[in-house]
N, C-alpha and C positions, 0 to 999 in steps of 0.2 A: 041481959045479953042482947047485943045488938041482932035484931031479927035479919040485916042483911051480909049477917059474917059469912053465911055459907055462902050464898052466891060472891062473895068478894074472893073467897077461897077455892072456888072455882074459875072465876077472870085471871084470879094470881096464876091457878096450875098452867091454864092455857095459853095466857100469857108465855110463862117460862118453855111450855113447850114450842109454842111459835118460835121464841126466838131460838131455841135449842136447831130446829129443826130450820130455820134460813141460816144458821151458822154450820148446820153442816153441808146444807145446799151450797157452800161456798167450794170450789174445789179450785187449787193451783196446780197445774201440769207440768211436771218437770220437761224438760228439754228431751226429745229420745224416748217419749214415753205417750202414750194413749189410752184412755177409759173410753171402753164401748156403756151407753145409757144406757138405759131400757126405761121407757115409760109404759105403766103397768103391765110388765111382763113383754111388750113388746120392744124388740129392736127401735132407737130412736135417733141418733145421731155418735159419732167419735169426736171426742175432745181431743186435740190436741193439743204442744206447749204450749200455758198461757193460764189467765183468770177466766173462770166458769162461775158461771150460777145454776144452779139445778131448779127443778118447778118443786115444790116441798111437799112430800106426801105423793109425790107421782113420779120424780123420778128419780133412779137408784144408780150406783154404778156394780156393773154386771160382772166387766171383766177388765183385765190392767194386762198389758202388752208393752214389750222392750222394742223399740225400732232398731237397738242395736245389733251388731253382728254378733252371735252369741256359739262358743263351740261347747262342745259334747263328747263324752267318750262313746265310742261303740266298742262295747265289752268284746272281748277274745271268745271268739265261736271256731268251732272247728271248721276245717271245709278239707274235699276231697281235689286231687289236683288233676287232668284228664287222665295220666297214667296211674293212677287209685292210691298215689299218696297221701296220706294226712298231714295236712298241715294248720298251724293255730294262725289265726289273726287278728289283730284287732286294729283299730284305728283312731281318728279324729273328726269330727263331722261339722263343721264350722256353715251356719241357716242363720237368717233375718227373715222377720216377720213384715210383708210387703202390705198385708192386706188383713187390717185388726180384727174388720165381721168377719170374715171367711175364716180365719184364725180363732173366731171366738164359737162359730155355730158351724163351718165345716167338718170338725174331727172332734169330739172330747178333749184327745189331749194331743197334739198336732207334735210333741219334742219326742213324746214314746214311738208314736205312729213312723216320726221320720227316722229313730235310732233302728226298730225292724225292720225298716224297708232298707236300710243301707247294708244289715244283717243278710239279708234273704240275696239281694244284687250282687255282695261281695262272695257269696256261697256260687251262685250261678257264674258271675266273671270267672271267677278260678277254677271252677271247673270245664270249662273250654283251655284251659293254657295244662300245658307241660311244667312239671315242675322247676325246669330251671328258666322258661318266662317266666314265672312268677315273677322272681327276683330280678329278671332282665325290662319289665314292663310293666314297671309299679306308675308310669307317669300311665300310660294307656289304662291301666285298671283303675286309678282315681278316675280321670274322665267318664269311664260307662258309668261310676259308681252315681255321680255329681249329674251323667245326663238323666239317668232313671230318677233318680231319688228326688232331683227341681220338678220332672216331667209331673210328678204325684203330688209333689206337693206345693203345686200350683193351686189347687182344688183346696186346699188348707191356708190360702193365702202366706206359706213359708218359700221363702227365695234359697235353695242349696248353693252353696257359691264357693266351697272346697270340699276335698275329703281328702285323706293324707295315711296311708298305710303307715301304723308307727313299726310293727314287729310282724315277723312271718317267723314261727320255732317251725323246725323241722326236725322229727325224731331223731337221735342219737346215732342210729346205725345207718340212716339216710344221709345223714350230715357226714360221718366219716366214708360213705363209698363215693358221696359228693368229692369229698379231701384226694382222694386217692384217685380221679378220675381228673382233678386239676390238674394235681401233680403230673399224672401219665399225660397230659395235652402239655404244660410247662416241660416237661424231658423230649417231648417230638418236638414243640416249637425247638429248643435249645439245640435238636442235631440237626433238627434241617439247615435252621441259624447256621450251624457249622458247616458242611454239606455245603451251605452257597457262600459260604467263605471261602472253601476251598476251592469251588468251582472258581469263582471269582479270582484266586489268587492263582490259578494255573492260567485260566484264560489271561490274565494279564502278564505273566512269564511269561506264553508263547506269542502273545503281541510285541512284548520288549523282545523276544530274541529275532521275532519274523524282522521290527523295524530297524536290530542290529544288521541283520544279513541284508536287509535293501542298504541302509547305509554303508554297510561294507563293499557290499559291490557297486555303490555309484563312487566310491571312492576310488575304487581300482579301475570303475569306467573311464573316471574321470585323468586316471595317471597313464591309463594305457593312450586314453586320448593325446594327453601331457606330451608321452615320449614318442609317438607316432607324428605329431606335430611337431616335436622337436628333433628327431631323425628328419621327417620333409624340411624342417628349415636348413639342417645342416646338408644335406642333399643337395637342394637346390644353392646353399652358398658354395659348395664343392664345386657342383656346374659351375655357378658363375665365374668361381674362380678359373676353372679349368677352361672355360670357353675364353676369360680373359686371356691367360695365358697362352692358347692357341695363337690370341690375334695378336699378341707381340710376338710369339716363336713365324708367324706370318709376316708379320711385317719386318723380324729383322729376316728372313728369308731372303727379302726384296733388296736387301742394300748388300755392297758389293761386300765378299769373303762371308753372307750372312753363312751362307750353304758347309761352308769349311768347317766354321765353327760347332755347330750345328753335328756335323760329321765327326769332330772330333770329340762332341760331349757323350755322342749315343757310344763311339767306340768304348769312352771310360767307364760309360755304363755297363756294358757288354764285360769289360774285363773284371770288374768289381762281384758284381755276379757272378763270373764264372768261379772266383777265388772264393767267392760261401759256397759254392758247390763241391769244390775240390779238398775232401777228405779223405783220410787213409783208408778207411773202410769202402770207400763209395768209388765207382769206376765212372769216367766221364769221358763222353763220343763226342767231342767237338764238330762242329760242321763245317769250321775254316780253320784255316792254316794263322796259327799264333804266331809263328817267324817271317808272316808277310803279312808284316803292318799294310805298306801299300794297297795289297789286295783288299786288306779288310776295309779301308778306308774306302776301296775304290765301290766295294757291295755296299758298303753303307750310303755314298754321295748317290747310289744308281737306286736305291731303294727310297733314298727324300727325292728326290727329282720324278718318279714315277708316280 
């Protein structure tokens, strides 16, 4: 037996161990992803994507981190609403991990830590709100929920960056007085709706009848105008006529026999007239003598001459 097999068997173990132990020293980081080191027990540097070598026998990986955006349920917890209803909630809680140390030696477990914190802030928001904000101000309750929950777990090196109410139940008998309190606000909205229909359709009848009665009477303004303009025109043509005819009953005045003539038109006038006066029933006082033409002729030439 060769005297140097043991120690050959020894080179061989250590051998295989060396290489075992530079082949796990080899480490490849996917894309999105981080290993915190530790050499001997202490914090030593973060890997990220890429080829690594580790020092072999001194340093370990400790802890493996996702850079990715990563969500979460936050289980349905009851919560009380300011006027002491019960109501369930639950949600979504959507964190990336910003900062791997902080993330690997700030908290134990940094995804539990930020699921009760988002528990405990969604219990205090809803309890300042009425129950029917709740459901009116789900975008305002995400925000407090997202500004608490990042403020904390900054210190955890976790980034909060949504929170998203999935469900709010509301007991059974809450929900139907809910129902019934729609309904009575949809039957008011519906008569007042009505109510200013009808307002609206009388005030618009007595604007059509007011702007009928102004257009009626500028209508009649407009005719009375019409026939008062048209009586002044016929008036003044009447004058003119009649002033015309003055100045030729004047001018034939002036030529010789005008005056005779003249005398014997008024006379025919005079007797024409008195024959539509003289009816059976009716008694007539003449003032000259009918069987003395002459005479009459002679009051008539003495009445144009004067």
């Amino acid at each position: 037996m060769n005297p140097l097999f043991p120690l050959q068997v020894v080179l061989a173990a250590l051998s295989l161990v060396l290489v075992v132990s530079i082949l796990r020293s080899i480490r490849v980081v996917p894309a999105k992803s981080v290993l915190v080191i530790e050499r001997l027990g202490k914090y030593a540097k973060t890997l990220h994507a890429g080829f690594h070598i580790l020092v072999p026998f001194l340093d370990r990986v400790a802890y493996t981190h996702s850079l990715k955006e990563q969500a979460i349920d936050v289980p349905t917890q009851p919560c009380f609403t300011w006027d002491n209803v019960k109501v369930d909630v639950d949600g979504v809680l959507y964190y990336r991990v910003v900062d791997p140390r902080k993330a690997s030696y700030g908290i134990t477990n940094y995804e539990y830590a930020t699921v009760q914190l988002a528990q405990t802030t969604m219990r205090s928001v809803i309890g300042k709100l009425e129950l029917d904000k709740t459901f009116e101000e789900r975008d305002s309750i995400n925000a407090a929920i997202v500004a608490e929950v990042d403020a904390a777990g900054s210190a955890w090196g976790v980034e909060v960056t949504r929170y998203e109410i999935q469900n709010i139940d509301v007991p059974a008998e809450i929900l139907q007085a809910m129902e019934a309190q729609l309904r009575a606000e949809r039957e008011k909205r519906g008569q007042i709706a009505r109510s200013l229909g009808e307002m609206e359709s009388k005030i618009n009848h007595s604007v059509g009848e007011m702007e009928e009665s102004i257009n009626r009477s500028e209508g009649e303004k407009e005719k009375w105008i019409n026939e008062a303009e048209g009586q002044a025109s016929e008036i003044r043509a009447l004058a003119t006529a009649t002033a015309a005819s003055l100045r030729e009953i004047a001018k034939a005045l002036e030529t010789p026999g005008g005056d005779e003539a003249l005398s014997l038109q008024l006379a025919e006038q005079y007797l024409g007239e008195l024959r539509h006066l003289a009816r059976g029933e009716t008694r007539v006082i003449l003032p000259l003598d009918l069987t003395d033409m002459e005479g009459i002729l002679g009051s008539v030439r003495a009445l144009i001459k004067s």
